[in-house]
C-alpha positions in Angstrom: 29.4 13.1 21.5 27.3 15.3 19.4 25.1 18.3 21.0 21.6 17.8 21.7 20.0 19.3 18.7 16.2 21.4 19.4 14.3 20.9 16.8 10.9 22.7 16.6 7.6 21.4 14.4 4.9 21.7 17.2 3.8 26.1 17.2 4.2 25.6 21.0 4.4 23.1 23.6 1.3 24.4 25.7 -0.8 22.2 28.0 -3.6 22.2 24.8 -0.9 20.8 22.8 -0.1 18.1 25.0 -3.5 17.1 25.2 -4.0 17.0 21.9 -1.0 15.4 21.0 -2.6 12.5 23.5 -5.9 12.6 22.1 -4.1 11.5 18.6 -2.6 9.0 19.7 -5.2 7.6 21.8 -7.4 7.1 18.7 -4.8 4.5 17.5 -5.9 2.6 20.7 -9.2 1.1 21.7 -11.3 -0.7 24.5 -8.5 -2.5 27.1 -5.5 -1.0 25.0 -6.8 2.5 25.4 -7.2 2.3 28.8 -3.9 0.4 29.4 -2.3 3.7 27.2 -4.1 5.7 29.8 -2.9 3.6 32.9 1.2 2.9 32.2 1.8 5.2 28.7 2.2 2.2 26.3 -0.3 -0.1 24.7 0.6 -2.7 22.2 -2.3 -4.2 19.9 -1.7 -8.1 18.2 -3.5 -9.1 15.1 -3.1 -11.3 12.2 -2.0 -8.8 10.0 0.1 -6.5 12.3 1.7 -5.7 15.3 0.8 -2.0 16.9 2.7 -0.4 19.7 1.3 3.5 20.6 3.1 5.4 23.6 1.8 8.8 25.3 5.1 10.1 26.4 8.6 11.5 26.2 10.6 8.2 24.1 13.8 8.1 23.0 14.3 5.8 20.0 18.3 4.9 19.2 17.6 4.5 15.3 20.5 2.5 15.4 19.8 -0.3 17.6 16.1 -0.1 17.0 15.6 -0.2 20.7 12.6 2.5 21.7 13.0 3.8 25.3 9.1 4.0 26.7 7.9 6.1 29.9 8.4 4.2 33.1 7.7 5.1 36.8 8.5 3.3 39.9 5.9 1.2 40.7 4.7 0.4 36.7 5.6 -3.2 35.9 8.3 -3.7 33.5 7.9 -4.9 30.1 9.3 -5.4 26.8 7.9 -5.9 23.5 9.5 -6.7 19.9 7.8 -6.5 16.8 8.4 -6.2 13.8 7.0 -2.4 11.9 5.8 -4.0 8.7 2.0 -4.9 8.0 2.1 -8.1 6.7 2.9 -10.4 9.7 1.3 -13.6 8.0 4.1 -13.4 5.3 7.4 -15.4 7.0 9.5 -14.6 4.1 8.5 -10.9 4.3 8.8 -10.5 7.7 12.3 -12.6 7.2 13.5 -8.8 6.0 12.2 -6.9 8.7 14.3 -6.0 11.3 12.8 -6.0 14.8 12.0 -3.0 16.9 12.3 -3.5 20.7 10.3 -1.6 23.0 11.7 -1.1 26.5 9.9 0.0 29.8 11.4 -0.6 33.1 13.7 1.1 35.5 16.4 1.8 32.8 18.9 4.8 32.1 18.2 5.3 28.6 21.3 7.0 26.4 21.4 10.7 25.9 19.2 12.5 23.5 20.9 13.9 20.5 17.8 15.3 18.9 14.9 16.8 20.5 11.5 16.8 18.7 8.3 18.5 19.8 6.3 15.9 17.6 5.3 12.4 18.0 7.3 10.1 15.8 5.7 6.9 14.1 8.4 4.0 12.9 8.0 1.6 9.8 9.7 -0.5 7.7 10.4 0.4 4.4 11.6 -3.3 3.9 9.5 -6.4 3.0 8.3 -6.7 -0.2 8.4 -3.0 -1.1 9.5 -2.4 -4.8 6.4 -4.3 -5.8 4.0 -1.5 -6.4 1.3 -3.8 -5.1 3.2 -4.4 -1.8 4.2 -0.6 -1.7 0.8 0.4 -1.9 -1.2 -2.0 0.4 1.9 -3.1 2.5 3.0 0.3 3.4 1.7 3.6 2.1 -2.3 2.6 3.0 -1.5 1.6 6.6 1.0 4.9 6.9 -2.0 7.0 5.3 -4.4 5.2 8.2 -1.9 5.6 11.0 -0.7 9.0 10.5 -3.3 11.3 8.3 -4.9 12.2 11.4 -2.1 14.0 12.8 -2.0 16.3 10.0 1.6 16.2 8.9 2.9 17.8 12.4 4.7 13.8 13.1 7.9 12.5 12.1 8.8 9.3 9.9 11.3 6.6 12.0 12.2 4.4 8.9 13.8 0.7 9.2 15.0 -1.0 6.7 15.7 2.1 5.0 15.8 2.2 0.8 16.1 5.8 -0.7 14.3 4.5 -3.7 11.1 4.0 -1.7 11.3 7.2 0.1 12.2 8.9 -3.1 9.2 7.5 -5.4 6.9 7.8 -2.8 8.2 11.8 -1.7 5.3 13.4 -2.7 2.8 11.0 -0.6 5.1 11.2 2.8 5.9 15.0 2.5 1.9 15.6 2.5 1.3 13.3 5.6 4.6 15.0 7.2 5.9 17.9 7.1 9.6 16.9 8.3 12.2 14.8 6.7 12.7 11.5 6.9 14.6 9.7 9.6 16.3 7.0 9.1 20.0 4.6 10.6 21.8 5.9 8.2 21.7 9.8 9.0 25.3 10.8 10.5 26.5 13.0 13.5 23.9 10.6 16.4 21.5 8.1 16.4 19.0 9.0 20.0 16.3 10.9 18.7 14.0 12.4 21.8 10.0 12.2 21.0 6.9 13.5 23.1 4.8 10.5 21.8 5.6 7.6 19.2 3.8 5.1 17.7 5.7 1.7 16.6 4.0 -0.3 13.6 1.3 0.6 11.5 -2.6 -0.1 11.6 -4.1 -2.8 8.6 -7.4 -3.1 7.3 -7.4 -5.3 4.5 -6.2 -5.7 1.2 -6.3 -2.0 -0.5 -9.0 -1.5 2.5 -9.6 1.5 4.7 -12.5 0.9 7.0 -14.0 3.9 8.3 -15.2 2.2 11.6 -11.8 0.9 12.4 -9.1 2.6 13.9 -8.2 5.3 14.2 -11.9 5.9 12.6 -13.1 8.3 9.6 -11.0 7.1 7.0 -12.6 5.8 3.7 -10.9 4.3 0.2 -12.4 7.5 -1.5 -10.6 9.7 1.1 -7.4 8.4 0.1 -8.2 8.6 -3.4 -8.7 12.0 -2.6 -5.5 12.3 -0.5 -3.8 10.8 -3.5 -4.6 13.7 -5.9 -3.7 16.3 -3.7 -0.5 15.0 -3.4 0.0 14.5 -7.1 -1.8 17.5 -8.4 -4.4 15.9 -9.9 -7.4 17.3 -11.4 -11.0 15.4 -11.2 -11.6 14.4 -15.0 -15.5 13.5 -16.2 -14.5 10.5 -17.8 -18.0 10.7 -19.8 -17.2 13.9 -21.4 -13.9 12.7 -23.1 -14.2 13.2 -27.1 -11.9 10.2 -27.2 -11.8 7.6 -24.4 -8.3 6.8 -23.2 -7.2 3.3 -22.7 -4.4 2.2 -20.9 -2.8 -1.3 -21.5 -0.5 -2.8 -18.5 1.7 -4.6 -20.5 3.9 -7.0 -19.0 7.3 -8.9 -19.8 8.2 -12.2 -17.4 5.3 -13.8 -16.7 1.3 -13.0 -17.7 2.2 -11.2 -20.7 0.1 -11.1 -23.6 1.2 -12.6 -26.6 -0.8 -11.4 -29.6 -0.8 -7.6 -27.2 -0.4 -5.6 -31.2 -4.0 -8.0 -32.0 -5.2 -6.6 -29.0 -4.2 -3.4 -29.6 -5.5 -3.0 -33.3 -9.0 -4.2 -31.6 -9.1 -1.6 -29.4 -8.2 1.1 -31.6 -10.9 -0.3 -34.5 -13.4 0.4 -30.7 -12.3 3.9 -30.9 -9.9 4.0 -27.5 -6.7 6.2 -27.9 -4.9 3.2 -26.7 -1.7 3.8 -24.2 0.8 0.6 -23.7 2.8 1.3 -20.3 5.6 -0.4 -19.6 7.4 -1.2 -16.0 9.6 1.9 -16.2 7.3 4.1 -17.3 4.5 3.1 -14.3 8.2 3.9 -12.2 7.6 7.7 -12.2 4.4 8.7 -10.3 4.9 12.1 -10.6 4.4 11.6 -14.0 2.5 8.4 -15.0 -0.3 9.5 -12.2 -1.0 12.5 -15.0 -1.6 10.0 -17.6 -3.9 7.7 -15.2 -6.2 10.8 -14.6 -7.5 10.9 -17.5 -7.8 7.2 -18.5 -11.5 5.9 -19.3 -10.1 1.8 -18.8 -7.7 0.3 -17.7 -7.0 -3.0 -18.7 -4.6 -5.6 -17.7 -3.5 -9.0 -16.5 -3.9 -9.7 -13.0 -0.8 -8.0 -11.1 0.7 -4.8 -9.3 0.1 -2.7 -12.5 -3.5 -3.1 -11.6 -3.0 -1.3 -8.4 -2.7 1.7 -10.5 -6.2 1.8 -10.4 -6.3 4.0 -7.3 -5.2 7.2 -9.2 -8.1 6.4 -12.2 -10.9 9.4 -12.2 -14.3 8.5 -10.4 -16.5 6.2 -12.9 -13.5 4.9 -14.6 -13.5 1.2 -16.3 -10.7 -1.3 -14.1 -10.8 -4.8 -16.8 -8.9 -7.4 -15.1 -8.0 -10.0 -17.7 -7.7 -13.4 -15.2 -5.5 -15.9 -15.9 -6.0 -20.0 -15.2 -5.5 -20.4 -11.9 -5.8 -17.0 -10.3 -9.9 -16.2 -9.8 -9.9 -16.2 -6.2 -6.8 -13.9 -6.7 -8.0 -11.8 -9.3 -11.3 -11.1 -7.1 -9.9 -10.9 -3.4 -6.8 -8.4 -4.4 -8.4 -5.8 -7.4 -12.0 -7.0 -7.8 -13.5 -6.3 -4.1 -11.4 -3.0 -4.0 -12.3 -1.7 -7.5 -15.8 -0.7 -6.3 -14.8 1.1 -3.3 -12.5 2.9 -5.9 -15.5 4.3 -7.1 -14.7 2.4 -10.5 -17.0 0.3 -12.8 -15.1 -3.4 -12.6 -15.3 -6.1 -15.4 -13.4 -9.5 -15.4 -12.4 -11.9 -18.6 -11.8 -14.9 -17.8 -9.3 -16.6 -19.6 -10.3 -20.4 -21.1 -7.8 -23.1 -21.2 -7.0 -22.8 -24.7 -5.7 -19.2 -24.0 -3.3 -19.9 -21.8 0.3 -21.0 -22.8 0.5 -23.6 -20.2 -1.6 -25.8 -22.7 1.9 -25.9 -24.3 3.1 -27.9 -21.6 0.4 -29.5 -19.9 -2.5 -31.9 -21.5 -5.8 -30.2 -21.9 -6.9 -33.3 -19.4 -3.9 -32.3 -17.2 -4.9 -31.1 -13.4 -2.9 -27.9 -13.5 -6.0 -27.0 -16.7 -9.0 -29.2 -15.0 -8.4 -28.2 -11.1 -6.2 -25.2 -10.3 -7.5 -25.9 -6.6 -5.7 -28.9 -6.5 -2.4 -27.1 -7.8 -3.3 -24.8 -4.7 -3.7 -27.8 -1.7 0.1 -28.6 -2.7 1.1 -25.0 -1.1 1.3 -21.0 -2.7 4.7 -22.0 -3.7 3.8 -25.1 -6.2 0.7 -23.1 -7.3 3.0 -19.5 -8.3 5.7 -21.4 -9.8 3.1 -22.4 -12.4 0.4 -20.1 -12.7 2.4 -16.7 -11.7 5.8 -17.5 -12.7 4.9 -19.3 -15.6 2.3 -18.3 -17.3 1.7 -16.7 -20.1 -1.7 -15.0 -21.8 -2.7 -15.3 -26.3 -5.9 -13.6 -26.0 -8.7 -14.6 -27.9 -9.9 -11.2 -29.7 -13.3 -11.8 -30.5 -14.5 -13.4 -27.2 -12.5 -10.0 -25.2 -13.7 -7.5 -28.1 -17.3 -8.3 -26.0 -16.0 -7.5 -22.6 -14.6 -3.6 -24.1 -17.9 -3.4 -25.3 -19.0 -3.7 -22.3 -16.8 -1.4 -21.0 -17.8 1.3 -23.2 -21.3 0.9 -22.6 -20.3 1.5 -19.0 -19.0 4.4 -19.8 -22.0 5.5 -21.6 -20.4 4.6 -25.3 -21.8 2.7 -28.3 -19.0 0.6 -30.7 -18.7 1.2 -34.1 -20.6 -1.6 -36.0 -18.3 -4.2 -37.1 
């Protein structure tokens, strides 16, 4: 059996330390759950979007079994929970690649520790749908910013599900909210890892949504924009002040890609952008593409994950979401909303009919083109196999010439005469 292993993050282990360990994690608990955190040591909170468990005292989490030991005394009723640490509990088929995390509190030996931590530990899964920036982002690194910012860094990372690419890409965001590695199944030499406090599950707000008034309380969308170029060293640019505004072009291969893109791209050049064309594997590297986002006047692309880059665009930046058939409600609810607590100016085109290549398959008279909603009744599955999966976007370059216009004006430009 391996050693028990110290291992010191917390300057010292003081009575003012324990209580403000416990004032942290109360804040992840409110009304009946705070006081049930107060009464036994472990509260778990239910909603539509997530499952919350927060405990107050020594746990010992097997990383292997993903069973979490809670504090018990004689006389406490004995409960168990299982949840599942990924905030998207409405999705089936995501949560179908979750694995579940039991909580246990009764009158039960628990295994020998073989690490010791003087900080609280919070555990998530690094499954789900993550590889989808999108789903990284809102699914994940949000509800990790919301859960943990407040402990500032001095917690450590339990990850399920683990996949070194997400902890890799994403190693500047989690070494800024903690300051230890990550821990994860499939680290050797013991699995029991001793905590003074652990949290199980992370807190949800909305789609790319933090809510100041909601737990834990005090976090906005521009404080994690703010968070976000700390991490990345990014400096503030004055989009207005730009000689040449920068625009960035999410191009996109599979499905909504733009057909005529070099028409589009000769028209924004002729508007005066410096235009950039990212592809998938270049929006791969944050460390580097977040540079290059910085300093971008507009964004523009077809509605998708790209356009969740928009969180690292400078304050008064132009977000144009080019919305194919079928996907307004979409196009609004998941970039739209958000774009304005971005701080960012947000335009929408529209596509018609006529600009979409599922004309090529379906008659103009065709309910797939006359009544998307009715596409939509028959379930999300009928509904993306056509107008996600299987869509494509021809642009017509005089009706979206008007909406960069627009966007320049926003940004306090006049076009060339034509």
């Amino acid at each position: 059996m391996v050693g028990m292993q110290q291992l010191p993050n917390w300057s010292s282990q003081g009575i003012d330390d324990r209580e403000h360990r416990s004032f942290l994690l109360r804040r992840l608990t409110r009304g009946e759950e705070q006081t049930q955190l107060e009464a036994t040591g472990l509260a778990c909170h239910s909603d539509l979007h997530t499952d919350v468990c927060v405990t107050n005292g020594p746990v010992r989490i097997d990383t292997r079994t993903l069973k979490v030991y809670a504090p018990f005394s004689h006389g406490m009723p004995q409960s168990k929970h299982t949840i599942r640490p990924y905030a998207r509990k409405i999705d089936k088929l995501a949560m179908s690649f979750i694995s579940p995390v039991q909580i246990l509190q009764g009158n039960i030996t628990p295994p020998a520790c073989h690490y010791n931590h003087n900080a609280p530990a919070i555990v998530f899964s690094s499954g789900g749908y993550t590889g989808n920036l999108f789903h990284d982002i809102n699914d994940v690194i949000i509800p990790l910013f919301i859960t943990s910012r407040h402990f500032q860094s001095r917690l450590h990372f339990v990850v399920t599900n683990f996949r070194p690419s997400f902890v890799s890409k994403y190693n500047r965001i989690l070494s800024h909210l903690s300051e230890n590695e990550v821990i994860h199944s499939s680290i050797l030499n013991g699995s029991m890892h001793c905590f003074p406090g652990a949290v199980v599950g992370l807190w949800y707000h909305g789609n790319l949504a933090l809510n100041a008034s909601d737990v834990p309380g005090g976090y906005s969308v521009p404080d994690f924009k703010k968070f976000l170029r700390e991490a990345y060293n990014l400096k503030t640019v004055n989009v207005s002040e730009k000689e040449k505004p920068v625009l960035i072009l999410v191009s996109r291969i599979n499905s909504r890609a733009f057909l005529n893109e070099d028409e589009m791209v000769s028209m924004m050049e002729e508007l005066g952008f410096r235009v950039i064309i990212t592809m998938p594997q270049m929006m791969s590297n944050l460390d580097k593409f977040t540079k290059v986002l910085s300093s971008c006047s507009v964004l523009v692309g077809a509605h998708g994950a790209g356009l969740t880059n928009a969180l690292f665009l400078p304050p008064g930046a132009v977000l144009v979401q080019v919305v194919p058939l079928g996907l307004g409600w979409a196009s609004t609810t998941y970039y739209g909303g958000p774009a304005t607590e971005m701080g960012l100016q947000y335009l929408e085109y529209r596509i018609q009919p006529e600009e979409s290549s599922l004309l090529r398959s379906y008659s103009r008279d065709d309910p797939v083109i006359t009544s998307p909603a009715s596409i939509f009744q028959k379930g999300y599955k009928a509904a993306k196999d056509v107008y996600l999966d299987k869509q494509n976007l021809d642009i017509n370059i005089v009706r979206f010439r008007a909406t960069l216009v627009k966007a320049l004006g926003l940004l306090g430009r006049s076009a060339p005469l034509a």
